[in-house]
Structures are given as C-alpha cells and as structure tokens.
C-alpha positions in Angstrom: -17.9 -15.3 19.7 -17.3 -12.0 18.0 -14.9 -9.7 20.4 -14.2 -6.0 19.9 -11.3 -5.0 21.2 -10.7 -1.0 22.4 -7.3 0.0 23.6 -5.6 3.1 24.8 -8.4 5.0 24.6 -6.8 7.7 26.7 -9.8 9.5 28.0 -11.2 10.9 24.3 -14.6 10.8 25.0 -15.8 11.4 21.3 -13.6 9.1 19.9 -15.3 6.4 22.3 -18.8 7.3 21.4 -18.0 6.9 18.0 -16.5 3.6 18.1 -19.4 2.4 20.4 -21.7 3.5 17.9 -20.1 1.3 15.0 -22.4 -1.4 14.2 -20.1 -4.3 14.4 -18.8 -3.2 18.1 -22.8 -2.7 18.9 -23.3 -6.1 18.2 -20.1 -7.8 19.6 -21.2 -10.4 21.9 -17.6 -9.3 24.3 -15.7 -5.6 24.2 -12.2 -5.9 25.9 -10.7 -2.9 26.7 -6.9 -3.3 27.1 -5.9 -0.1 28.9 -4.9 3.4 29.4 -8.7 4.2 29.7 -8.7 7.4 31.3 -5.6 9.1 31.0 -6.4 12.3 28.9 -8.6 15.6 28.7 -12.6 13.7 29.6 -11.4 11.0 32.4 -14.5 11.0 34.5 -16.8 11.1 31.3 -14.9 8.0 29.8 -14.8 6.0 32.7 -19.0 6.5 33.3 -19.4 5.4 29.7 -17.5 2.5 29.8 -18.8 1.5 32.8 -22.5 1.6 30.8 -21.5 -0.9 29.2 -21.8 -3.4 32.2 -20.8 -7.1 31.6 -20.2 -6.9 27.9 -16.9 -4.9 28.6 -13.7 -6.6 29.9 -11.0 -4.7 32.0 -7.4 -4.2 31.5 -5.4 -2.1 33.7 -2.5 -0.1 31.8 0.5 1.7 32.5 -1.3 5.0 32.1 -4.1 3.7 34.4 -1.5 2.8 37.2 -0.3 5.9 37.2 -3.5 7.6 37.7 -3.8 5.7 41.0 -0.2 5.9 41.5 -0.7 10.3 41.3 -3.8 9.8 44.0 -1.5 7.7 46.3 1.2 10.6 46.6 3.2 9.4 44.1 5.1 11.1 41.0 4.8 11.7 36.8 5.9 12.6 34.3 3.2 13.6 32.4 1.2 16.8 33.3 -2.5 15.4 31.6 -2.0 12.3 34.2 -1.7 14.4 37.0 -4.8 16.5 36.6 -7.0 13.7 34.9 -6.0 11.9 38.5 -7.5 14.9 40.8 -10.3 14.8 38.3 -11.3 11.6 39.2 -14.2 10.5 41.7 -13.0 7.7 44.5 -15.3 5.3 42.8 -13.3 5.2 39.7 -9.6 5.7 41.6 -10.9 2.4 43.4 -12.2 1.0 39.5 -8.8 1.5 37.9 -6.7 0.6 41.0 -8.7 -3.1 40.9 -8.2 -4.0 37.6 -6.6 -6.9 36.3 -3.3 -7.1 34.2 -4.6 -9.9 31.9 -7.8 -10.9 30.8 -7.7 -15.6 29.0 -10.5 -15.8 26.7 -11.3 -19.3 24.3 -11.8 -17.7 21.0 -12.9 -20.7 18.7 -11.0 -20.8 16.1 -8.5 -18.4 17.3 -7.7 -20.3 20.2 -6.6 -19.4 23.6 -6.4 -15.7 23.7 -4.5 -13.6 25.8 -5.5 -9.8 26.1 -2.9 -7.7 28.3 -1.7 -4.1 27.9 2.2 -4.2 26.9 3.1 -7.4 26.6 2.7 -10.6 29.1 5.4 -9.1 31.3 5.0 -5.6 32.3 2.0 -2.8 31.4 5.1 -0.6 29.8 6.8 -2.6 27.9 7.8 -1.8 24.5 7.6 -4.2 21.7 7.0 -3.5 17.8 5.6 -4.9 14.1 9.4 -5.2 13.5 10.7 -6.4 16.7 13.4 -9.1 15.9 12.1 -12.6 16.4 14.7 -12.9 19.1 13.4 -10.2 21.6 9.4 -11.7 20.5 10.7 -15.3 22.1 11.4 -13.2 25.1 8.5 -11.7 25.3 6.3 -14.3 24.8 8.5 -17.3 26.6 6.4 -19.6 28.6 3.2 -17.7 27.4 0.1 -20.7 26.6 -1.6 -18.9 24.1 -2.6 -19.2 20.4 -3.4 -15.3 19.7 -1.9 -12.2 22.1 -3.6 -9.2 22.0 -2.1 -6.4 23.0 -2.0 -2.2 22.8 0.6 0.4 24.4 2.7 2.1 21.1 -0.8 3.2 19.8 -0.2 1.1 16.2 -2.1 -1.0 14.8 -0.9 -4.6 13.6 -0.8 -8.5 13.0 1.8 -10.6 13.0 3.2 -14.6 13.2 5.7 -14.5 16.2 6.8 -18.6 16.1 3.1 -19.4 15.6 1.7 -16.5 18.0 -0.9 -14.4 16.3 -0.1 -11.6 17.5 -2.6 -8.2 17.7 -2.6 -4.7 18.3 -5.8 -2.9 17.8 -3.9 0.6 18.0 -5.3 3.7 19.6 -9.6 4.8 20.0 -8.0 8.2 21.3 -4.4 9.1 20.4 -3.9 6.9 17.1 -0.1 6.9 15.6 0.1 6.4 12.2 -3.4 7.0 10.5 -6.1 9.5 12.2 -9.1 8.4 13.6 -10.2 5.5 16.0 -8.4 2.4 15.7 -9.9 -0.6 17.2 -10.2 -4.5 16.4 -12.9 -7.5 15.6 -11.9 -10.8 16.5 -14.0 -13.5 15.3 -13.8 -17.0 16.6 -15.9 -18.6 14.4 -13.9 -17.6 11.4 -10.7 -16.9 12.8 -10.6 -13.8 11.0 -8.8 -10.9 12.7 -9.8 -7.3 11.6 -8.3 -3.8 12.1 -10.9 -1.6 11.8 -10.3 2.6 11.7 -13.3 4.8 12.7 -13.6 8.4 11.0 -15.2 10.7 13.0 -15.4 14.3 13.2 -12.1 15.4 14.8 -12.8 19.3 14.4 -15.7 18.9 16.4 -14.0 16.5 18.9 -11.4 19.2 19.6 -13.7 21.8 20.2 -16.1 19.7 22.7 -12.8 18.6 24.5 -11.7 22.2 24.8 -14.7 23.2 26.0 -15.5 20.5 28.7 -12.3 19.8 29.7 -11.4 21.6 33.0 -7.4 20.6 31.7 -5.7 23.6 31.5 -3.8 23.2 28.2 -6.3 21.3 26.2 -6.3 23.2 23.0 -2.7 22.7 22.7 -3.0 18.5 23.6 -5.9 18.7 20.9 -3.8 19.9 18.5 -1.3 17.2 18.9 -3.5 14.2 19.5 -6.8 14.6 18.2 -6.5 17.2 15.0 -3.1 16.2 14.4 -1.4 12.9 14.0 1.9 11.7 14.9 3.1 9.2 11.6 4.2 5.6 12.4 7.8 6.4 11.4 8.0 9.1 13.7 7.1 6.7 16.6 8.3 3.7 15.3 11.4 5.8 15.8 11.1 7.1 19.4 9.4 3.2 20.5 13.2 1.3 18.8 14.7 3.7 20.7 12.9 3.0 23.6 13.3 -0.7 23.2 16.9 -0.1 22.9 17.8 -0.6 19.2 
C-alpha cells in the first residue's frame, strides 16, 4: 500500500489542487489527511474538494479544525481567519469537521503499525520538534503500540528514530515553514521507504485567486505572509521551543 499523506492544509485551495494533481498522490491507493483542513482564506472550497475524493481520503480532526466548530458553538479565538472561515462554513461541513476522529491505525507493510494523528498521540495542539530531547519524545510517545507516527501541527517537514519510532511529519500543503511550496508525504509499505515530497506551484497566481475569491477581509495581507512569503524553520523552530517550554 502506497499512502499520501496531506497535512495542515489550512484552507489553500491551490495549493490542494496542486498536490492532488501530483502523479504519485493520483495514484496512491490511501490519502490521509491529518488536520487543520479548513482553517484559512477558501474553507468551503477545500472542504468540497476533499470531500471528492470519497473513500480514498482518511480524516483527521486538528486543533484548527476544532476550533472552527468551537467558533460556531459560541465559543472564543484567537485567530481572526478562524473566526470568519467558521461563519463561512455550510452546516454540512460544521457537522463534517465536528465528527472527525483524533487518530486514524493503519498496517503499513513494511512500515508497520502506523499511527496518523495531528499533534502528537495526546492532544491536537501539542507541540513537539525534529530536535525535541529524547526525554520529552518518551513522553510523548509512552504507551503508544506503533512502529511509525505520523504526525503534522508546526508545519515542518521531518523523519526521525525516537527509541525505535519512525517518526513523520509531512509539513504543511498550505502554510509550509521552512521551504515554499506544498509539503506533503509518500509512505510506501512495500518498501518501507518514507518520502518528503515539496510541490512547486505557482504562488503568484495562488495569491491573486485567493484575494479574489476569498470573501476574508484581509486576505492580501495573510497572502503575503503565508502563501508569497515564507516563514524560515529557525524562525519557528524558535517560537515552537518556546512554546514547548525550552
């Protein structure tokens, strides 16, 4: 089985298309999608086009996407592009998001029991890094039964042994950290072979569509920071230790 493996897609609609359109994702025989799906300038676009994609695609529910459902319920955040991507939303996909599961098990051959979940196995928000000591990784991943963990959140890609865990984050189809374009990952289980792929795609163009069919009142100026421009890995690599309490 050959898995592709979208994460933190963030509601970037031409990022999306473009790493549907990859060959190698086209022909996956599963797509896991491991959260924050909506939360950005083209929810209801994303969401229908992931929902296309019928029984291929696996859900995750994210932090991002809780509070989308959290924002419809009454409830408070912090971030402005949550709260209007919520309102934007049809009932439909509130009631989509809001029945998603935290973790998806999946027997990858050669890879082994395979756990896909947001954050980490704990919580949808939780930080954890390439260069987390081996000390807080135990924590993390105490009493998990699993030979590879995927996971997404801090929007970088990376692999890495944690006491015999492969470990795997695809980084970010919509608001990459680190290098531009649309991160994503193959998993194969018939090799065991683990891939991070990047997907270039036009982000001028992106920017302007998203400007132009996004109702979201300050767009251009989320464009600019997301999509045309790229935070590097050592500025959040910085912000995420911090968070993590380093």
């Amino acid at each position: 089985m050959r898995v592709a493996v979208l994460s933190d897609i963030h509601g970037v609609l031409p990022a999306l298309e473009a790493v549907l359109a990859e060959p190698d994702v086209a022909s996956a025989d599963l797509l896991v999608l491991t959260g924050d799906l909506a939360a950005g300038p083209m929810p209801v676009e994303t969401l229908d086009l992931l929902v296309s994609l019928g029984d291929r695609a696996r859900w995750l529910s994210g932090n991002a996407d809780r509070e989308l459902v959290e924002v419809v319920e009454g409830k408070p955040c912090e971030f402005e592009i949550s709260v209007w991507a919520a309102r934007e939303l049809r009932d439909d996909q509130v009631r989509l998001l809001a029945g998603l599961p935290s973790r998806q098990v999946v027997d990858l051959g050669r890879l082994g029991t395979t756990l896909f979940v947001h954050a980490t196995p704990r919580r949808d928000d939780e930080i954890i890094l390439v260069d987390s000591p081996m000390s807080r990784w135990s924590e993390i991943l105490a009493g998990v039964a699993a030979d590879t963990v995927v996971l997404g959140n801090t929007h970088m890609p990376f692999t890495r042994l944690a006491d015999r865990t492969l470990v795997v984050n695809p980084g970010s189809v919509g608001m990459p950290y680190g290098t531009a374009g649309a991160h994503w990952a193959l998993l194969d289980g018939d090799t065991g072979a683990v891939s991070l792929r990047r997907t270039l795609y036009d982000r001028e163009a992106a920017a302007r569509r998203i400007v132009a069919a996004s109702g979201y009142g300050d767009a251009a100026a989320w464009v600019a920071e997301y999509i045309t421009g790229t935070y590097s890995d050592a500025e959040a690599l910085a912000v995420f230790s911090e968070a993590e309490g380093r």
